[in-house]
Structures are given as C-alpha cells and as structure tokens.
C-alpha positions as CSV (number, residue, x, y, z in Angstrom):
1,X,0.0,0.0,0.0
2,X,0.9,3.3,-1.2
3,X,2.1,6.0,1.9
4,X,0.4,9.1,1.9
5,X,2.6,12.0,2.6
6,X,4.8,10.4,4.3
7,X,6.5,11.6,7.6
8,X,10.1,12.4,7.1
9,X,12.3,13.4,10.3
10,X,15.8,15.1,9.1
11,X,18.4,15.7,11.9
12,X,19.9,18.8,11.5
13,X,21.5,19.4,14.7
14,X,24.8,20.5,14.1
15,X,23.1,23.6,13.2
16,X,24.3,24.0,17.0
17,X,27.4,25.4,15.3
18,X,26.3,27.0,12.0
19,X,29.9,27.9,10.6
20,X,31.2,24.4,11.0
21,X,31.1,22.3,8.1
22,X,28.5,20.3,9.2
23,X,27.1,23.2,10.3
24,X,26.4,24.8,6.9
25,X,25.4,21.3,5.0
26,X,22.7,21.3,7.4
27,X,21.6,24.6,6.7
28,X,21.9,24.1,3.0
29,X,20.5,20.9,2.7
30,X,18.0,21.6,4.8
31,X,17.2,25.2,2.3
32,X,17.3,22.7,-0.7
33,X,15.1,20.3,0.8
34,X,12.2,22.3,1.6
35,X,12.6,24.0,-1.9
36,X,12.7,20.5,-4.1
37,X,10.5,18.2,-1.7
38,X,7.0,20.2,-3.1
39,X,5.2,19.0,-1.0
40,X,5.7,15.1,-1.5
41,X,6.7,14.6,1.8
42,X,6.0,15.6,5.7
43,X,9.0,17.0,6.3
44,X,10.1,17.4,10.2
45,X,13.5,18.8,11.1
46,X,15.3,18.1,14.3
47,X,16.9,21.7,15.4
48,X,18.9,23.0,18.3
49,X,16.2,25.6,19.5
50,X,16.5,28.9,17.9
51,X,17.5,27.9,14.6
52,X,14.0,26.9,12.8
53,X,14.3,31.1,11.6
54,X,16.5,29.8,9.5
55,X,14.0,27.4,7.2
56,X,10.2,28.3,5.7
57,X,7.9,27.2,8.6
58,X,5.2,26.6,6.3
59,X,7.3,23.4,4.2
60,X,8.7,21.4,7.4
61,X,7.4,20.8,10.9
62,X,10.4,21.4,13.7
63,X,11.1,19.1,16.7
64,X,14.4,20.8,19.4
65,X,16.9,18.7,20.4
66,X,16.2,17.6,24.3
67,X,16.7,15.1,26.8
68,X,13.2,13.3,26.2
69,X,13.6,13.2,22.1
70,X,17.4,11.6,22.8
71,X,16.7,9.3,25.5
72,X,13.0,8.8,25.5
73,X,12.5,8.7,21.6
74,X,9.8,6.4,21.9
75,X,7.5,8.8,23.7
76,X,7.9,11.7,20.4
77,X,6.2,11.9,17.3
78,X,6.9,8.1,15.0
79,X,8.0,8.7,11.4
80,X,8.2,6.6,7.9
81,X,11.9,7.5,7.6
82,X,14.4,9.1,9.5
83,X,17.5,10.6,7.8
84,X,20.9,11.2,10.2
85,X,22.6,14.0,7.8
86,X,25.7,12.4,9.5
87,X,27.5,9.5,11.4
88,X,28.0,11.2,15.0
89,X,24.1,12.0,15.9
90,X,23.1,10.9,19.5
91,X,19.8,11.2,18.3
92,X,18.0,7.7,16.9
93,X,14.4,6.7,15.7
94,X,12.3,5.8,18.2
95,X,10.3,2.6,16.5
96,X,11.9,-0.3,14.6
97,X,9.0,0.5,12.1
98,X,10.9,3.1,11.2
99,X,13.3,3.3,8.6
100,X,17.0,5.3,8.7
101,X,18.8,6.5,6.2
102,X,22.6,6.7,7.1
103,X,25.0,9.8,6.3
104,X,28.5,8.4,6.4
105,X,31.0,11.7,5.9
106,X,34.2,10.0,6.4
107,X,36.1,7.5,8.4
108,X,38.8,9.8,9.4
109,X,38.9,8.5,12.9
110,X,40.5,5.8,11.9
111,X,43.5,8.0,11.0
112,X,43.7,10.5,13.9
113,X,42.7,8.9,16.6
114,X,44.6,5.9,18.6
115,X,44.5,2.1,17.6
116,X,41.4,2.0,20.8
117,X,39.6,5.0,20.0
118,X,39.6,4.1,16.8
119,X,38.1,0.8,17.2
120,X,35.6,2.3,20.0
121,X,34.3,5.2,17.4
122,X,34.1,2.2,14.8
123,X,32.2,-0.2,16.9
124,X,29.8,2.7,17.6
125,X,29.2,3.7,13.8
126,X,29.3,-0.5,13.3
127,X,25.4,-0.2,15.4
128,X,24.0,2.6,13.7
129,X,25.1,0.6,10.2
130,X,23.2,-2.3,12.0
131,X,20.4,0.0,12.6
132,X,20.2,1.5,9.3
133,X,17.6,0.7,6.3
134,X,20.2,2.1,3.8
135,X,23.7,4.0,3.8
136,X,24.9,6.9,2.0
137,X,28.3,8.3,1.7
138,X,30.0,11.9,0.2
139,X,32.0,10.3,-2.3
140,X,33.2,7.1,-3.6
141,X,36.5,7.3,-2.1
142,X,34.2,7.2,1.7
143,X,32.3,4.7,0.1
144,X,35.1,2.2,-0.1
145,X,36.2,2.8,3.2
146,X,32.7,1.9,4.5
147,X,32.5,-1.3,2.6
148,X,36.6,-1.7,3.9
149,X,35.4,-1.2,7.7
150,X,32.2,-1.8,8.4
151,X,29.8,-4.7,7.6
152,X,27.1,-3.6,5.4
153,X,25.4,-6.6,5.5
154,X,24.2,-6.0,1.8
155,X,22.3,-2.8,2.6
156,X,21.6,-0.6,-0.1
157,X,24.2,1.9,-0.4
158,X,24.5,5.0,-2.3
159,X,27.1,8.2,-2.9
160,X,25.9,11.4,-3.2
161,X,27.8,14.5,-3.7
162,X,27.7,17.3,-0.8
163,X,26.4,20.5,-2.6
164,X,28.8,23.2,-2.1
165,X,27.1,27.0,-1.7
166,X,27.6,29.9,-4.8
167,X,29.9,32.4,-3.2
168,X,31.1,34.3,-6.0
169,X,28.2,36.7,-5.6
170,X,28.9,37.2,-2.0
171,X,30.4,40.5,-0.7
172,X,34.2,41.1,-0.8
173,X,36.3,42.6,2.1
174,X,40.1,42.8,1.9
175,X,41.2,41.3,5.2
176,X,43.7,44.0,6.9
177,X,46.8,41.7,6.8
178,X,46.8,42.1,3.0
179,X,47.6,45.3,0.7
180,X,45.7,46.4,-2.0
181,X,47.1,44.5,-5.5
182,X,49.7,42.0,-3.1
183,X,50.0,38.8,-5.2
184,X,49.7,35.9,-2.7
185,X,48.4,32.2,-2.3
186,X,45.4,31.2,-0.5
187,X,45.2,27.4,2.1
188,X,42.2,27.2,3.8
189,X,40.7,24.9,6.4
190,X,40.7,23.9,9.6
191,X,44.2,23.9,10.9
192,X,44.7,20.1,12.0
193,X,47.5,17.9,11.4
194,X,45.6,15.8,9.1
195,X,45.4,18.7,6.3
196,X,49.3,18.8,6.0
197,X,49.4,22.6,6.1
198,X,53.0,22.7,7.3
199,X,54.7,21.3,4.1
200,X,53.7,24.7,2.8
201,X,56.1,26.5,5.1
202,X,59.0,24.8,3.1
203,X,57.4,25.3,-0.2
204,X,56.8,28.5,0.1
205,X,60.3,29.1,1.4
206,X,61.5,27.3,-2.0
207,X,59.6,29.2,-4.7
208,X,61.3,31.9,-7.3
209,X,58.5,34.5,-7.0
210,X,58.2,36.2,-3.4
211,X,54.6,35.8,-2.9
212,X,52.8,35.6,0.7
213,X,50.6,32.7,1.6
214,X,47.1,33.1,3.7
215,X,46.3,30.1,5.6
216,X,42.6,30.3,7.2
217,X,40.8,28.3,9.4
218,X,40.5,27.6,12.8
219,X,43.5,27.5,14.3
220,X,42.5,26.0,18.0
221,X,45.3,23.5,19.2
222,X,49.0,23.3,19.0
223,X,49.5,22.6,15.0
224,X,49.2,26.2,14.1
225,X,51.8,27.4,16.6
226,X,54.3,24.6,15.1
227,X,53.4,26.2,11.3
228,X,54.2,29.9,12.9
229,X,57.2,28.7,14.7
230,X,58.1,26.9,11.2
231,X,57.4,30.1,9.5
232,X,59.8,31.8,11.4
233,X,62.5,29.6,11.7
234,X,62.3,29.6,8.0
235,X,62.6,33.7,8.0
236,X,58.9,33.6,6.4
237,X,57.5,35.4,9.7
238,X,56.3,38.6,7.5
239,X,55.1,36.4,4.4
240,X,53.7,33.1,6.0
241,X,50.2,34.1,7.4
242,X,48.1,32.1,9.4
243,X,45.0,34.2,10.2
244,X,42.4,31.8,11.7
245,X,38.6,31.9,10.8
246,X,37.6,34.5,8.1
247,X,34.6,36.1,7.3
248,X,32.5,35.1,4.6
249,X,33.2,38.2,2.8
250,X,36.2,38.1,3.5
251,X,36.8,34.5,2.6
252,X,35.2,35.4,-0.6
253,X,38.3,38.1,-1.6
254,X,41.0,35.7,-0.4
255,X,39.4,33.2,-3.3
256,X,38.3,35.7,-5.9
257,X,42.0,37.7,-5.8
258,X,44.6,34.7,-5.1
259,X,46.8,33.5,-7.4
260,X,45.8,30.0,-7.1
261,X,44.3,27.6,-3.8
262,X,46.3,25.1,-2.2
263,X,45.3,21.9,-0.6
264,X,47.6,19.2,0.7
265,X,45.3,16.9,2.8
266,X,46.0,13.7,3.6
267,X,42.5,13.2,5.0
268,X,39.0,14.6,3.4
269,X,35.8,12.7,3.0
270,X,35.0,15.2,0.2
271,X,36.6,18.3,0.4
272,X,34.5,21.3,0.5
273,X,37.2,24.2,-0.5
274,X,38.6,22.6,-3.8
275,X,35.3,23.5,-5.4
276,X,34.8,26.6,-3.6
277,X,38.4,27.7,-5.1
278,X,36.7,26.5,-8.6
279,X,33.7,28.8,-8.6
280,X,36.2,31.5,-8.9
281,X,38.7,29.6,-11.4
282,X,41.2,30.1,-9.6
283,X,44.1,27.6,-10.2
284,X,44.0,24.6,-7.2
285,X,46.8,22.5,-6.4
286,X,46.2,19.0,-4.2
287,X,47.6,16.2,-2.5
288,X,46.7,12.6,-4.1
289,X,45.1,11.4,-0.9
290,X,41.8,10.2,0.2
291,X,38.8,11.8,-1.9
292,X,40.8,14.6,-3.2
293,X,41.7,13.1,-6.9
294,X,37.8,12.2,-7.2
295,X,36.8,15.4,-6.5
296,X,39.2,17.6,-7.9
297,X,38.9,15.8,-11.2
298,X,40.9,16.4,-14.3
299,X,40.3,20.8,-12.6
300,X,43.1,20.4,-10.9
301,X,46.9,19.9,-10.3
302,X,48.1,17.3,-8.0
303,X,51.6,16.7,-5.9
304,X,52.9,13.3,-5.5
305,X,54.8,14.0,-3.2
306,X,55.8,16.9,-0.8
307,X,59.6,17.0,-1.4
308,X,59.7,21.3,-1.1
309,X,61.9,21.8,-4.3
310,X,59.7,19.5,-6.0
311,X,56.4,21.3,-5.0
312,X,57.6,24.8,-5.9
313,X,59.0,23.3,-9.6
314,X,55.5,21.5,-10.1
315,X,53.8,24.4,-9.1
316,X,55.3,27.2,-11.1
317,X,55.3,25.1,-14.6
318,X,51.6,24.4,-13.8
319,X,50.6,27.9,-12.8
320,X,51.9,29.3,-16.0
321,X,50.3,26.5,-18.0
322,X,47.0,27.3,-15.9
323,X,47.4,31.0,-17.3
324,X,48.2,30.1,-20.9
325,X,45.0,27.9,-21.2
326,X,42.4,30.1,-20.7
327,X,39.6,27.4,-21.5
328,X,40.8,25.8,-17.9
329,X,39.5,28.4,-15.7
330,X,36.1,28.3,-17.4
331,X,35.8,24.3,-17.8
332,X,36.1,24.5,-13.6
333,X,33.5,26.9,-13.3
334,X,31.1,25.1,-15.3
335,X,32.4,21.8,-12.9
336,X,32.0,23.4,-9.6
337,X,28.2,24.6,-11.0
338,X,27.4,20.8,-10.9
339,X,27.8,20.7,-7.2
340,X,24.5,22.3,-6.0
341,X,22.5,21.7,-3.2
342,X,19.3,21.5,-5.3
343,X,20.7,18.9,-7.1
344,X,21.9,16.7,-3.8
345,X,18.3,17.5,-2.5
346,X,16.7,16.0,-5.7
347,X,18.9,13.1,-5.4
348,X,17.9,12.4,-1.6
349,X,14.6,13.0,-2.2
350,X,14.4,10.4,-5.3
351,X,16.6,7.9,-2.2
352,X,13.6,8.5,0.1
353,X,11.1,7.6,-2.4
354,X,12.8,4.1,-3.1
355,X,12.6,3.9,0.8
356,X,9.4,4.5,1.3
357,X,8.4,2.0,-1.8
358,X,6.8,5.2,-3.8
359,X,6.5,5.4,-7.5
C-alpha cells in the first residue's frame, strides 16, 4: 500500500554550530530540501532551539533537540523515515517500524585517533550501520572505506555528492593583513595535522617568486603554533600568514583575488574548499590522498609528493600552464556549478522515495 505523505524526520542538529562544516550542510541541505520536496513529503527537522528562523515554517514541521527526544525517543512523534545527515548524531528513531537513512562523511577516525579510539568510534558507527535501512556516503572514495570497515550486511548503499554553496556573488572585504594588489596564495581549512598545512612552510620558502601565503581556518590546538614557529625559523614570519577563521566576505576576496588555492590533505571525506576555489577559477593544487583526486577531477593539479623543491618546480610550470590555457578556468566553473544543493536534495529525495516504496 501506497504512503500518503509520508513523515520524514531530518536531523539537523549540528546547526548548534552554523559555521562548522556540518554546520552549513545542514543549513543548506536543509534550504534545498524544503525547496525541491513540493510537498511530497511531511517534512520534520530536528533543530537545536533557535534555529527553525533559518528554514520556511510553512514546508517542514520542527522538533528541538532535548533530553526526552534523545533518550526517551519512543514517547515523540513516529515517522516513515528518518535521515541522520551524518554518522556522529546521538539522536535515533524511536520505533523499529521506522526506517534510517545513514550519512557516512568519512572514516577519518581511523587516521587521527589511537588504535582503541579508533576501534571504540568504529564499533559505535558499526550499530548505527546495523540499525540503518540504507547507507549513503559523500563520495566514492568514503564509500570504499565503508564497505573496507564496516559490515554492510548487503544494505543498499549509495554516494551522493555534498552541494557546495555559490559564493562568488557574496560580498568582498580585503582582510587588513593584506595590501591592495599583493600577489599571494590562498590554504584554507581547519588547521589540524591531518590537512598537511605545514609542508607549505618549506614550499613557500623554495619558490622563485616572493609571494605571501594566507592560511585560514581555525586555528584552536597546538598545530598552528608549530606552522608559525616553522614560518619563522624559515625567515617567512612577514610572508607566512596564518590568520584563523575569516569572514565570509572576507573568505570570498581571499578566493576571488589569489593567485591559485592550495590543498595538501592527507585526509578529506570530500573536500569542500577545492570546489569553492573552482567557482572563482582560480588555479587549485592537491595532494593525491583520500577523496581529493575524485573530486578535484581532471580541474586540478596534484603533488605526488611533498619533497619542497619539487612542489615549488611543479607548481610554477603548472601555474603558468593554468594561465596560458584560458579554456581551464572556465571548464572549472562550469564543474564546480554541478555541485549544487538543489541537485543533492533532488537526489535524496528520489533515495527517500525508493525507501518509502513510492513510485
């Protein structure tokens, strides 16, 4: 028998922290979701309280994150589907009738945490994979980690793309630390040892041309104090910048003014700033690990290794090549338009349908 309207809970509850990463895929999801759904399902979101002014009140019902909905789910309001936007909820359906759709971002856990932890955090996400009616992951390269680590027990599994927000419209502030016209490089992203900012110091110290390199993100915890200290030790104090968080307009002027983006994780699930650095075509230079070859594509330049003489060789012969083939820069905007949020809502919404056995 055919559901009618069925009853849809989406967790967004990182919206707790809005300028995170998961932070902003819940809000844009969640945008998308109302706008594509027409109406085809009874949408509910899971919010911290405060947040529901973010999203059209009159396409999706709001439920607050509390003690009773997280420990005493059974007492709430029962749904068709559930869908956990993301691995680390505390939050669970509250009836076996109901089915859940699991988010898998990454298994990055396995990397930076110890042998235990790791195998603690795995044997937690191994339950909710038990739990779950179906599994989706944020690329292919996640996707084969999944089926590499956890026991899908032939569940149907899927990869879909994150979105990534337009910001090339957005409003553009010079931060102070840079003059007007100063050619520099732009790294970006939360400053952990995983993302292998601190081969840039010799890198930087290695290339021909004197330029100055931003690196933004939050810079919480001891790895940005050993880049500084690197920095200076290499006398790159005055051209080795390592700003924290940005604004968004000001994020939005380090992108649409650099001279090209660089990126050498060791550890992304997707990698959210490659194709924000390709709305602007700007060149973008990557490491070859994890997702970062599938999502960069044939848009970008890749080290294969980090040897410092090597990088800054690799990097000036591709920049000017980058410059001298002006169809490049276009050919990566039209790729970075392909990863919209409409599109990734479409997609979900066409995974909830086969859920929920609707034509």
């Amino acid at each position: 028998m055919t559901l009618k309207r069925p009853k849809i809970l989406v967790d967004l509850g990182k919206l707790a922290d809005i300028y995170s990463g998961l932070g902003q895929v819940s809000l844009n999801f969640g945008k998308a979701l109302q706008q594509e759904n027409k109406d085809r399902f009874e949408l509910t979101y899971l919010l911290p309280k405060g947040t529901e002014t973010y999203f059209d009140s009159k396409a999706a019902k709001f439920e607050f994150l509390s003690f009773t909905r997280r420990h005493f789910a059974f007492l709430g309001r029962q749904f068709n589907l559930w869908h956990a936007i993301h691995q680390d909820s505390a939050y669970m359906p509250g009836s076996k009738n109901t089915s859940y759709l699991l988010t898998i971002h990454d298994l990055n856990f396995l990397q930076e945490k110890s042998a235990a932890k790791a195998q603690a955090r795995l044997k937690k996400l191994q339950a909710k994979v038990n739990r779950a009616s179906a599994v989706s992951s944020i690329s292919q390269f996640t996707a084969k980690e999944i089926e590499q680590h956890l026991a899908l027990q032939k569940k149907p599994t899927v990869t879909i793309y994150n979105g990534v927000e337009d910001i090339t419209a957005f409003p553009k502030q010079r931060p102070f630390f840079l003059q007007k016209n100063e050619p520099f490089l732009f790294a970006m992203g939360v400053v952990k040892e995983k993302k292998n900012f601190h081969v840039l110091v010799d890198f930087l110290a290695a290339l021909p041309v004197r330029y100055k390199l931003v690196l933004a993100g939050n810079k919480a915890g001891t790895y940005s104090k050993e880049i500084e200290l690197l920095a200076e030790l290499k006398g790159l104090k005055d051209r080795f910048v390592v700003c924290g968080t940005v604004s968004s307009s000001e994020k939005a002027y380090l992108l649409s003014h650099c001279e090209a983006f660089l990126f050498p994780s060791k550890c992304e699930g997707f990698g959210l700033p490659v194709i924000e650095a390709m709305q602007f075509g700007k060149p973008v230079f990557l490491s070859t690990y994890s997702s970062l070859p599938e999502i960069g594509g044939l848009h970008a330049f890749y080290w294969q290794h980090f040897e410092p003489q090597y990088m800054a060789a690799f990097f000036m012969e591709s920049l000017k090549y980058f410059y001298d083939t002006p169809h490049m820069a276009a050919h990566m905007v039209d790729y970075a338009k392909t990863f919209s949020w409409q599109k990734n809502a479409r997609q979900y919404i066409e995974l909830y349908s086969r859920l929920l056995n609707i034509p």
